[in-house]
C-alpha positions as YAML, in Angstrom:
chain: A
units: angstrom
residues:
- id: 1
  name: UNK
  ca: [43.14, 45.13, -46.01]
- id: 2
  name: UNK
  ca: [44.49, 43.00, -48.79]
- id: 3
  name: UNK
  ca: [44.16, 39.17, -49.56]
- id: 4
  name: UNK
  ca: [46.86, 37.73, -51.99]
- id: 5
  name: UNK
  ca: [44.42, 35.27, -53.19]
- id: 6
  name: UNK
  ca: [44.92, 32.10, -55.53]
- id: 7
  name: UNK
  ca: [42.36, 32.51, -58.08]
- id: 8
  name: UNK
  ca: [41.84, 28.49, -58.57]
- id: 9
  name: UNK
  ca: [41.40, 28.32, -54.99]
- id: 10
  name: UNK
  ca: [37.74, 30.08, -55.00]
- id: 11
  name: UNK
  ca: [36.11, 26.97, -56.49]
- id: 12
  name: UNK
  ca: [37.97, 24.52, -54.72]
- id: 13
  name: UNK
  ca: [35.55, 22.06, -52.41]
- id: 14
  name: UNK
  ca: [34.95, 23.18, -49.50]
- id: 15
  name: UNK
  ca: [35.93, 27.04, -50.43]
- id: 16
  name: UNK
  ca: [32.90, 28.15, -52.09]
- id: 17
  name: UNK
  ca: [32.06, 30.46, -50.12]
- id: 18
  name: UNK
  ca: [35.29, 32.26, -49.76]
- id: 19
  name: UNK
  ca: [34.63, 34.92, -52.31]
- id: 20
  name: UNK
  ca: [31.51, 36.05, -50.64]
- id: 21
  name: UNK
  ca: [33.34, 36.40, -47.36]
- id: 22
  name: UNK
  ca: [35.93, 38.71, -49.19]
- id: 23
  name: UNK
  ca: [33.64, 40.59, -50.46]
- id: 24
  name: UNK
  ca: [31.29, 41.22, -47.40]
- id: 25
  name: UNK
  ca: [34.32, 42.14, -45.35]
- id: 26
  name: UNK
  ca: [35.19, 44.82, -48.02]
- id: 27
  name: UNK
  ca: [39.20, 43.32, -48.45]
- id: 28
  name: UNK
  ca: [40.74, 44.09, -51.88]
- id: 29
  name: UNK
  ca: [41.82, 40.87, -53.78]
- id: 30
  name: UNK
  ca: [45.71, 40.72, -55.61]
- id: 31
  name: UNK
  ca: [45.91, 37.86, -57.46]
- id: 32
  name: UNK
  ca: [48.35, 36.14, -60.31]
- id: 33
  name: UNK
  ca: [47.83, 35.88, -63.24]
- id: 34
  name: UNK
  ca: [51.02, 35.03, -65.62]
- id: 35
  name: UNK
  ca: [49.38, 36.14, -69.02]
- id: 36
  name: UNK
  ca: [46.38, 36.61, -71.04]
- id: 37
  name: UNK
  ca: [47.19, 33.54, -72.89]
- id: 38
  name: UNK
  ca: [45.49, 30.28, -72.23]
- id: 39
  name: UNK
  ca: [48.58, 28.42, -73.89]
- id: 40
  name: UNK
  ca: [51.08, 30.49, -72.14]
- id: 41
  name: UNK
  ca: [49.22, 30.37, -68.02]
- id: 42
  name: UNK
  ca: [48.48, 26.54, -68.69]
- id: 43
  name: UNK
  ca: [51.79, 25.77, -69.95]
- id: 44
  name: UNK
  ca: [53.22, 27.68, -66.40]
- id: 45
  name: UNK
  ca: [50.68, 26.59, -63.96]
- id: 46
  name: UNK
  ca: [49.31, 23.07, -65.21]
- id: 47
  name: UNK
  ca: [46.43, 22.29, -67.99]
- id: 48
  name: UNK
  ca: [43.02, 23.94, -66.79]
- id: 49
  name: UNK
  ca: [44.46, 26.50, -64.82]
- id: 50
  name: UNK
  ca: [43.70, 29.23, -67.24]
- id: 51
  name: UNK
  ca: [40.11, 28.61, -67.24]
- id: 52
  name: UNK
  ca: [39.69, 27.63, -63.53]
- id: 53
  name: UNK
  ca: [41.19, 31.31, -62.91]
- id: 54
  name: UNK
  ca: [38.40, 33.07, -64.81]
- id: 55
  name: UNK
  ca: [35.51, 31.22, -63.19]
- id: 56
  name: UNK
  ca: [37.56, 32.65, -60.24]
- id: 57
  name: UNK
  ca: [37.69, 36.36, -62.04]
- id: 58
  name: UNK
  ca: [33.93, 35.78, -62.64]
- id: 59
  name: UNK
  ca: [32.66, 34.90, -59.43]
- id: 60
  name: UNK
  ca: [34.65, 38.26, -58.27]
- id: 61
  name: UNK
  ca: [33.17, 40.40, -60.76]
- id: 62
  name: UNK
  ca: [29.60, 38.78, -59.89]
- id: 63
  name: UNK
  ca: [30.28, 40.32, -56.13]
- id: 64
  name: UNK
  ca: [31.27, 43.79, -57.43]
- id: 65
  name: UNK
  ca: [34.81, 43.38, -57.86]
- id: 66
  name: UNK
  ca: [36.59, 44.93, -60.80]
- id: 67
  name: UNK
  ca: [34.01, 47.84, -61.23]
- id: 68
  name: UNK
  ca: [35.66, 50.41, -59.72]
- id: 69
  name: UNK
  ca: [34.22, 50.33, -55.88]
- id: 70
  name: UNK
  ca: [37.24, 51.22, -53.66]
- id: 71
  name: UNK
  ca: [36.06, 48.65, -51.43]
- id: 72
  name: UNK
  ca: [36.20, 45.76, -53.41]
- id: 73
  name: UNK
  ca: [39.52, 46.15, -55.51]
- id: 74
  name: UNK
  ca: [40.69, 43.56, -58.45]
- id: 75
  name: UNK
  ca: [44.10, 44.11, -58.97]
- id: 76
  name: UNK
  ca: [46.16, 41.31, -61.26]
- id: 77
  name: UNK
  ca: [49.87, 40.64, -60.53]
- id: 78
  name: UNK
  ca: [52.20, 40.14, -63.42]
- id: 79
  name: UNK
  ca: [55.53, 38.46, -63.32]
- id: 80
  name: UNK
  ca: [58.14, 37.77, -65.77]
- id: 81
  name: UNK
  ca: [58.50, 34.41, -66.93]
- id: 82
  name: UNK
  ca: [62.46, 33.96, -66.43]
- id: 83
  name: UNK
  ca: [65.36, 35.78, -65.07]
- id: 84
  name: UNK
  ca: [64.76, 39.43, -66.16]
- id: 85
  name: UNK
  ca: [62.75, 42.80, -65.32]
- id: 86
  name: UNK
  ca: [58.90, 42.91, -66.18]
- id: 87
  name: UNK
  ca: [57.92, 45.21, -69.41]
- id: 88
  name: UNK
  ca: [56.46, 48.88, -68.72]
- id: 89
  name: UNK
  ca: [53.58, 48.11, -66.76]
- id: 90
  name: UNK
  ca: [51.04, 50.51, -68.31]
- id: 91
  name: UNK
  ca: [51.10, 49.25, -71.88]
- id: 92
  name: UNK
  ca: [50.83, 45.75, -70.13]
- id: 93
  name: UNK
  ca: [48.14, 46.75, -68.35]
- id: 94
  name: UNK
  ca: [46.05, 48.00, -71.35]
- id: 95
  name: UNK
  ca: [47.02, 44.51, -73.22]
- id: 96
  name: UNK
  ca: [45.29, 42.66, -70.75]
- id: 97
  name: UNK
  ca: [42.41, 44.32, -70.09]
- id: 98
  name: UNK
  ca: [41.86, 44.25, -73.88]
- id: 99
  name: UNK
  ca: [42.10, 40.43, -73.84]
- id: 100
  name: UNK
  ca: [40.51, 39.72, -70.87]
- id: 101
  name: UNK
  ca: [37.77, 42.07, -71.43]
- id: 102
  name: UNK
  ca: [37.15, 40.41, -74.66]
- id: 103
  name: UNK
  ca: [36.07, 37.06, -72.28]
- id: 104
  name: UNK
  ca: [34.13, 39.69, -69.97]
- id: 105
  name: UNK
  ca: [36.61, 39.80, -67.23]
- id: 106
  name: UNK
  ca: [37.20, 42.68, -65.38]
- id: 107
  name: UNK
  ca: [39.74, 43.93, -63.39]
- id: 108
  name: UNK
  ca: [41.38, 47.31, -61.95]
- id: 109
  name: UNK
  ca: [45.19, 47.11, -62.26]
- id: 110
  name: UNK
  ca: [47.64, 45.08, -63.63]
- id: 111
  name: UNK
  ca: [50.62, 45.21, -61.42]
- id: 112
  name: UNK
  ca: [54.23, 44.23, -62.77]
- id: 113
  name: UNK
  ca: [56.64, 42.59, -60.03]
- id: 114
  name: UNK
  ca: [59.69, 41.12, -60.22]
- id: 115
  name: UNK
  ca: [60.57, 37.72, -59.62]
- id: 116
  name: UNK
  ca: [62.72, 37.65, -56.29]
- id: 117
  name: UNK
  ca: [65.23, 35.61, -56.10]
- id: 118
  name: UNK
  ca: [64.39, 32.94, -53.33]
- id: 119
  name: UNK
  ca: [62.34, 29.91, -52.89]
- id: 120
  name: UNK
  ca: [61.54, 27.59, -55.78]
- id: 121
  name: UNK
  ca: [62.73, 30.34, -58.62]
- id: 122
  name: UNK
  ca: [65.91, 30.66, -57.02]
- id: 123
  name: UNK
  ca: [66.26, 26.73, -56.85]
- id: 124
  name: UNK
  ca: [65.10, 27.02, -60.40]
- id: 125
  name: UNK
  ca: [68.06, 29.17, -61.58]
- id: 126
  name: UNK
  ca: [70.42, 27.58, -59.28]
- id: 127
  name: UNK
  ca: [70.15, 24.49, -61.12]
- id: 128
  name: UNK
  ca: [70.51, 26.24, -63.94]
- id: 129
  name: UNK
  ca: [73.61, 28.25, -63.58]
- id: 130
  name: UNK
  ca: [71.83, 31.13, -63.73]
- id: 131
  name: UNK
  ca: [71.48, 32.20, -60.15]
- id: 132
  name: UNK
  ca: [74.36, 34.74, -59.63]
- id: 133
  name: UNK
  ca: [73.72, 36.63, -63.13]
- id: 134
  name: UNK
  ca: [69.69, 37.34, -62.13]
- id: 135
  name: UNK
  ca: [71.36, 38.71, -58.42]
- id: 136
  name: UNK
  ca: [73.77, 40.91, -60.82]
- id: 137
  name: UNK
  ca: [71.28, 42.39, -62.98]
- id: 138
  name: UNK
  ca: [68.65, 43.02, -60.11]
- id: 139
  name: UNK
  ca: [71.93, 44.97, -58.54]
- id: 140
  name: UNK
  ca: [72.89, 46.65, -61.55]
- id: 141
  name: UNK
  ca: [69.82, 47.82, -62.08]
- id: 142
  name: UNK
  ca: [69.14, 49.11, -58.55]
- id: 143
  name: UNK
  ca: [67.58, 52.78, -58.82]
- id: 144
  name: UNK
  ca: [68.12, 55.07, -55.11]
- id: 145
  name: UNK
  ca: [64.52, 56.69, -56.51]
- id: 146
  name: UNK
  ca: [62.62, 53.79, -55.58]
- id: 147
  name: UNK
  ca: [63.92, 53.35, -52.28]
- id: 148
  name: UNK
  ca: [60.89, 55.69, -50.75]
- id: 149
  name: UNK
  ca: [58.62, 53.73, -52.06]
- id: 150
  name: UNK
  ca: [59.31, 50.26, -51.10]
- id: 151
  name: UNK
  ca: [56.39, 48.52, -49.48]
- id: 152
  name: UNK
  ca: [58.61, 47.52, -46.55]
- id: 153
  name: UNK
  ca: [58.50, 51.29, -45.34]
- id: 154
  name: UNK
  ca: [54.72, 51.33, -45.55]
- id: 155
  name: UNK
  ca: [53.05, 48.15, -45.19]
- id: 156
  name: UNK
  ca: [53.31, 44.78, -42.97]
- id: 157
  name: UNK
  ca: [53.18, 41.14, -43.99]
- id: 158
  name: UNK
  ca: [51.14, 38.76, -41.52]
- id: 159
  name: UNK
  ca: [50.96, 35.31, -41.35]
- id: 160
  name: UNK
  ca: [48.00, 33.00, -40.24]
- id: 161
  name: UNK
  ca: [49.75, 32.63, -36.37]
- id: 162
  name: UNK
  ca: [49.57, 36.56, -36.48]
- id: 163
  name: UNK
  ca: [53.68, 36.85, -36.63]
- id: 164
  name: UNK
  ca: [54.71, 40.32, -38.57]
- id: 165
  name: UNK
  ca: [57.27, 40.60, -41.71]
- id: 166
  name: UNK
  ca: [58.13, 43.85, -43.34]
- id: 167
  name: UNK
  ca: [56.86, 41.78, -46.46]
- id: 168
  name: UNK
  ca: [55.34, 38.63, -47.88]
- id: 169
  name: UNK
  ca: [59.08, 38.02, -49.55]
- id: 170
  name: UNK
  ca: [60.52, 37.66, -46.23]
- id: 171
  name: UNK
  ca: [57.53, 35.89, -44.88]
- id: 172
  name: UNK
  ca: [58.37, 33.00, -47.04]
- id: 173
  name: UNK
  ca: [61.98, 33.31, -45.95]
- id: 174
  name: UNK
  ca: [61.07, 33.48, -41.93]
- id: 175
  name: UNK
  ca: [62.29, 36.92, -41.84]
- id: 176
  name: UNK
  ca: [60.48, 38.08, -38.86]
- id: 177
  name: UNK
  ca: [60.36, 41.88, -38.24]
- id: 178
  name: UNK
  ca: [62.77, 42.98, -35.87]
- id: 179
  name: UNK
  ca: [61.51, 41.81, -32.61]
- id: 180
  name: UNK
  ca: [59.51, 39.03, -33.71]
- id: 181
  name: UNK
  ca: [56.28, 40.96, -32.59]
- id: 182
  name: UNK
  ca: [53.11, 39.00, -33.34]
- id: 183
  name: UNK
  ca: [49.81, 41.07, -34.16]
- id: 184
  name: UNK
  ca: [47.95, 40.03, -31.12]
- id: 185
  name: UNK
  ca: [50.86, 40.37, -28.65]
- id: 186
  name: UNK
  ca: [50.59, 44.52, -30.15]
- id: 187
  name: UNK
  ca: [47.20, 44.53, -30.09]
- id: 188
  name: UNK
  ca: [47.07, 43.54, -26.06]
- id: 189
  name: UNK
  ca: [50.21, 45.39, -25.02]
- id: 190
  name: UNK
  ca: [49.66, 49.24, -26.24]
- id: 191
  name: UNK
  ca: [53.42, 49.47, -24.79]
- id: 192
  name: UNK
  ca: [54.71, 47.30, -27.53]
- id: 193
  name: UNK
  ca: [55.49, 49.50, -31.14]
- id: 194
  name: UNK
  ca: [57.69, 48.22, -34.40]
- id: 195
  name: UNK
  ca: [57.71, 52.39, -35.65]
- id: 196
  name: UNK
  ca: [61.76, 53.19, -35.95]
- id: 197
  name: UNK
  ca: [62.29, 49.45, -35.86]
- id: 198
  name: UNK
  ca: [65.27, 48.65, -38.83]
- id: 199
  name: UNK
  ca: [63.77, 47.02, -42.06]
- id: 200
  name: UNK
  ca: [65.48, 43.27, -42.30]
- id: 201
  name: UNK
  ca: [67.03, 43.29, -45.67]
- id: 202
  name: UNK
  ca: [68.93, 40.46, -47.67]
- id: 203
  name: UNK
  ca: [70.38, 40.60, -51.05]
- id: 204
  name: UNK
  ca: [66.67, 39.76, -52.63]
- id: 205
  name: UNK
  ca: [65.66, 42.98, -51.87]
- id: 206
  name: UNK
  ca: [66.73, 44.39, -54.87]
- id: 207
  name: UNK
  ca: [64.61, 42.66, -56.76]
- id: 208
  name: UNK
  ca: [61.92, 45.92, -55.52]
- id: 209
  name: UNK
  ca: [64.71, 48.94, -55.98]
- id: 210
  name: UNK
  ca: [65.21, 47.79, -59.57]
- id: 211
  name: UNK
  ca: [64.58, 49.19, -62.95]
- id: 212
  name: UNK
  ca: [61.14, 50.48, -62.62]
- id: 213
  name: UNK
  ca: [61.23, 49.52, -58.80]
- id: 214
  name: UNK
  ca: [58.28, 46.50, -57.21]
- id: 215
  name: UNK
  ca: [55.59, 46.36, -54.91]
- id: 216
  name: UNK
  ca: [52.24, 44.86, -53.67]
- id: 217
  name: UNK
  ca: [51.16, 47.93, -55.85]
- id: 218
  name: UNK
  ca: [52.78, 47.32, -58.87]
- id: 219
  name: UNK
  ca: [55.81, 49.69, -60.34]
- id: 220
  name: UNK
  ca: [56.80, 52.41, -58.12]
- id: 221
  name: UNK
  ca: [58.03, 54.45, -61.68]
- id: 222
  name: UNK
  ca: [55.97, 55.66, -64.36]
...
């Protein structure tokens, strides 16, 4: 099990102990983190955010996270800034783990996604202009290779009512797997199955068959 967690979130009020409970129930942690760079994060995200996300990093690595245990995974989540494909994510991986390592943070993988085109960053480049020529280059750069590796053919997305997406991306759209199945109606009804069920796909999809190709784990191409 994974939890896409927001690093300033763990020292919130009231959310103290959240970490802890991630830990003891052994779920691997992805979380954001736009760049090494205090300058460049709080410029992003908002002033402090940098350093509110390594008190985060720190109280993860205090509960064995970022050391290697398969059952308490660290991984990072890199996206580009603007409209274009993220940089090859191995030597971006090493760069980070340099810097952050250098401000004893630790971590196991940097992953590199692409920014899909929907929800605030599509509003974003809608305003402007730029909209259509991000949906071009995501299409022109579509590559058949990664298309057996998309985390829609592997993993589920499901939300806090238990409702199932074929991922987080169409979560946020209300792209409910085909059926609409929620996890506990499954779980009760051993009659009910989503295996051969079609994959709902919309033009953002691309945005994971591109270039390198996307996914909760990072580029599916060397």
């Amino acid at each position: 099990m994974i939890d896409r967690c927001n690093l300033t979130i763990l020292t919130e009020p009231g959310q103290e102990t959240l970490a802890r409970f991630l830990a003891d129930q052994r779920v691997g942690v992805i979380a954001s983190l736009p760049c090494y760079s205090a300058a460049n994060v709080d410029q992003q995200r908002g002033d402090g955010v940098f350093e509110r996300s390594l008190e985060g990093l720190r109280m993860l690595n205090a509960l064995g996270y970022g050391s290697g245990d398969p059952e308490r995974t660290l991984d990072l989540v890199f996206n580009p800034q603007g409209p274009s494909l993220p940089p090859p994510q191995a030597q971006l991986e090493a760069d980070y783990k340099r810097e952050l390592g250098s401000l004893g943070i630790r971590f196991d993988r940097l992953l590199t996604l692409a920014n899909m085109p929907i929800q605030r960053f599509s509003r974003q480049l809608e305003l402007q202009g730029r909209l259509a020529d991000y949906q071009r280059l995501l299409e022109e750069a579509h590559n058949p290779a990664n298309l057996p590796a998309v985390m829609c053919r592997q993993l589920l997305s499901v939300d806090w009512q238990g409702h199932l997406y074929d991922c987080d991306f169409n979560q946020q759209l209300g792209l409910s797997a085909q059926g609409g199945f929620a996890i506990c109606g499954i779980c009760y009804d051993n009659t009910m199955s989503i295996e051969g069920d079609p994959i709902r796909t919309e033009p953002h999809c691309f945005g994971c068959t591109a270039g390198a190709g996307s996914s909760c784990g990072g580029a599916l191409q060397d």
